[in-house]
N, C-alpha and C positions, 0 to 999 in steps of 0.2 A: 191350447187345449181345444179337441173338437164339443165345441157348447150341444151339439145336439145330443150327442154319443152321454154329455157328462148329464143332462137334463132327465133322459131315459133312465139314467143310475142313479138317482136320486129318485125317480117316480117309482122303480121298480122296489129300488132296495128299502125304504123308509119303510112303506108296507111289510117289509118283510122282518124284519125287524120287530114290526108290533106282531105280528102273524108267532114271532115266537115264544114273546112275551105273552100272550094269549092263550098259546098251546103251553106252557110252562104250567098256569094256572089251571087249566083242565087236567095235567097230570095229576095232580093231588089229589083230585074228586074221583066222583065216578065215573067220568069220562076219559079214562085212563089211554084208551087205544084213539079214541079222536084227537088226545091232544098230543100223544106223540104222531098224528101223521100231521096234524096242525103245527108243529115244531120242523118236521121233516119242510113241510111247504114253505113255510118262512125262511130255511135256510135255503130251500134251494133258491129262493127271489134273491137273498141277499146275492149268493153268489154268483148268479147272472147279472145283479147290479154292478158287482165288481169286474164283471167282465167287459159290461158297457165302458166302467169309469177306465177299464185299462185300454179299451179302444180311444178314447178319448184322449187319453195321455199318450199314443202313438204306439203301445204297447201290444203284445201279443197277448188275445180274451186270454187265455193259462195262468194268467196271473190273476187271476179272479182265486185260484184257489188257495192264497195266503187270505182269503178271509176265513178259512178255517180259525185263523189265530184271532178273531172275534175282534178287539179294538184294539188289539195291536197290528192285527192285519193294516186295519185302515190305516193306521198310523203310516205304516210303512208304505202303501200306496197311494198317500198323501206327499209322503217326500220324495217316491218316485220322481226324476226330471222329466221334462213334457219334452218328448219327441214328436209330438206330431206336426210341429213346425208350421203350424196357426200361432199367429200374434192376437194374443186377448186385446179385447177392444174395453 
């Protein structure tokens, strides 16, 4: 696994992630149209994190977009095999 590629996807996505969680709770109130673009920006982090982690595992970014399937996505590109043919240290 390329560690820089997988570090970025973790800095990128975790944020985004709360980003959604955030915008979830703004939908309820009055802040109805902030927290759906706060929901919108959070996923799109996520999904560029996903695309870092699939660079990282040797993969083609495209595969960023099974994180649509939310925490099954990751599952799955958790089990992904690491092509990129760096020996973890």
């Amino acid at each position: 696994m390329i560690k820089r590629y997988n570090n970025l996807s973790l800095a990128i996505a975790i944020p985004g992630i709360a980003l959604q969680f955030v915008g979830q709770f703004m939908t309820g109130g009055e802040q109805h149209i902030l927290g759906l673009l706060t929901v919108l920006a959070g996923t799109l982090m996520v999904l560029v994190g996903f695309a870092y982690y699939a660079k990282a595992k040797g993969r083609n970014p495209a595969w960023c977009l099974i994180g649509v399937f939310s925490c099954l996505g990751l599952l799955i590109m958790a089990l992904l095999k690491d092509n990129s043919g760096v020996d973890e240290v």
